[in-house]
C-alpha positions in Angstrom: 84.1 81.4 79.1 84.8 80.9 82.6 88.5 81.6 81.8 87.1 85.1 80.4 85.5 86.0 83.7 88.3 84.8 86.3 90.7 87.0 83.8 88.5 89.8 84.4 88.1 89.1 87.9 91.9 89.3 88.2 92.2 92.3 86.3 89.4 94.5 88.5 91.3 93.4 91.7 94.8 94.2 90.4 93.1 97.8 89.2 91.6 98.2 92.6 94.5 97.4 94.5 96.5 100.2 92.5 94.0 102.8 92.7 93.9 101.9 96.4 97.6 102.0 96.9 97.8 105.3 94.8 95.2 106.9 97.3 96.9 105.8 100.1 99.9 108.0 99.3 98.4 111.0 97.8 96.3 111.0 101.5 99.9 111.1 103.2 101.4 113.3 101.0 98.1 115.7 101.3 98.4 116.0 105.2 101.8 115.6 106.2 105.2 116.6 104.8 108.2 114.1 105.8 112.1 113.7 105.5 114.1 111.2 106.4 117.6 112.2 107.7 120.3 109.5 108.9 123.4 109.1 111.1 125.9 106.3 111.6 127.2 105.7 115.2 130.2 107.5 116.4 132.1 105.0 117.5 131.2 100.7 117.3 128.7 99.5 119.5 127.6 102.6 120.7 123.7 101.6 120.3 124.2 97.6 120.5 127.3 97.1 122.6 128.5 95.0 120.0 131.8 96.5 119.0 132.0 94.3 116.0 128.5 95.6 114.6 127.7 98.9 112.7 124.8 100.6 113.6 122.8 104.5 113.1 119.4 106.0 112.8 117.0 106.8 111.0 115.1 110.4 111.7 111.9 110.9 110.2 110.6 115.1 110.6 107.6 115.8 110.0 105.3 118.9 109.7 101.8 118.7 109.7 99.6 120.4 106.9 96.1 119.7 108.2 95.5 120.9 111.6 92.9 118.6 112.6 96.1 115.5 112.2 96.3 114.9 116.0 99.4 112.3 115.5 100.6 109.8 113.1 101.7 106.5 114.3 104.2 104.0 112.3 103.9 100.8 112.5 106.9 99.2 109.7 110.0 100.8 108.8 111.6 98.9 105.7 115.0 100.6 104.3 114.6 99.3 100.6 118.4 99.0 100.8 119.7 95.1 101.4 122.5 95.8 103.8 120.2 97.7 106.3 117.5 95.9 108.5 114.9 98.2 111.1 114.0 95.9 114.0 111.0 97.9 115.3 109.9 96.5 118.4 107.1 99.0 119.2 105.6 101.4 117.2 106.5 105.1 116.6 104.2 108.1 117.2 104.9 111.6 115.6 102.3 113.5 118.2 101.0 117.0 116.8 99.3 117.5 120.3 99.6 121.8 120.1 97.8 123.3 118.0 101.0 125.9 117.3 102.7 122.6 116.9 103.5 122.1 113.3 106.6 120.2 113.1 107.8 116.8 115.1 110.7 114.2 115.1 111.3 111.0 116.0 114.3 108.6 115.4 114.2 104.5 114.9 117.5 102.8 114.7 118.8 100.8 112.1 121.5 97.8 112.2 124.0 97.2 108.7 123.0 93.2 108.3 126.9 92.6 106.5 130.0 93.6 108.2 131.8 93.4 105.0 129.6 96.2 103.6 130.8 99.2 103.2 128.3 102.2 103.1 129.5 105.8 103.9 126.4 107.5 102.5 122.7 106.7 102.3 121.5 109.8 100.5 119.2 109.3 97.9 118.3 105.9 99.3 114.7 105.3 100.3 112.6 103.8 103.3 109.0 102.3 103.0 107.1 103.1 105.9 103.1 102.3 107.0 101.0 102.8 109.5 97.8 105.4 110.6 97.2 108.9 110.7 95.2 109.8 113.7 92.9 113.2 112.7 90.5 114.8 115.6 87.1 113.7 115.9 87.2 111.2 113.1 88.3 108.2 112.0 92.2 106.4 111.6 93.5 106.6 108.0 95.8 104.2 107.2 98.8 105.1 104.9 102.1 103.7 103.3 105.0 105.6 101.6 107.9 105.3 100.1 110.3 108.1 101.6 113.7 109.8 100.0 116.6 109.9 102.5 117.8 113.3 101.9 120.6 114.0 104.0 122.9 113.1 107.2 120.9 114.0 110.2 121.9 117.9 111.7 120.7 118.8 115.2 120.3 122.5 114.6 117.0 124.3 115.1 116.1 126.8 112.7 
């Protein structure tokens, strides 16, 4: 009997924590729309100094869909790729401080772990990010996602 109930137990917590996690990401995906774009260095050791290590970055835009979204702040960047390692050392904050202000960037960068690795393209890759949207006069919402890296990273404004 008491096997029956811990079963159960275990099986309302595992439901919880999905509908949980499924929340979490419809929330993100319901205020904010995000794309990841990347670039590799120019030229070795142009962001480390280490002319034997390869090295880019990662640029997260994002555009706002709810105005009262005052920022969003990210706390873990995770490439889900095994060559690639984010060494965050502070967090990032995408500020939405204008109301006219719609659309923000910011850039993290990202080391390749294997020097015998080679990887020319990351598109279609993903990176699993998490932290908390900041909304006016309420509270912090946390969030994770899972985002597609769509493309190498263009500085043209539109």
């Amino acid at each position: 009997m008491t096997l029956a109930i811990t079963i159960c137990v275990l099986l309302l917590f595992t439901i919880y924590f999905f509908i949980r996690k499924k929340q979490q990401k419809q929330r993100f995906n319901r205020v904010v729309d995000m794309t990841v774009n990347y670039m590799f260095q120019e030229r070795p050791g142009q962001y480390s100094g280490d002319r034997n290590s390869k090295s880019g970055v990662f640029v997260f835009k994002a555009e706002r869909n709810d105005d009262r979204l005052k920022n969003i702040v990210i706390r873990k960047v995770r490439p889900l790729h095994s060559a690639l390692n984010v060494n965050l050392e502070q967090i990032l904050v995408i500020p939405f401080e204008r109301k006219g202000n719609t659309k923000s960037d910011v850039s993290v960068r990202f080391k390749v772990n294997r020097t015998t690795s080679k990887i020319a393209d990351l598109t279609g890759g993903r990176v699993c990010i998490s932290g908390v949207l900041n909304f006016e006069e309420s509270r912090s919402k946390s969030f994770k996602a899972i985002l597609l890296i769509s493309d190498l990273y263009k500085n043209v404004e539109v």
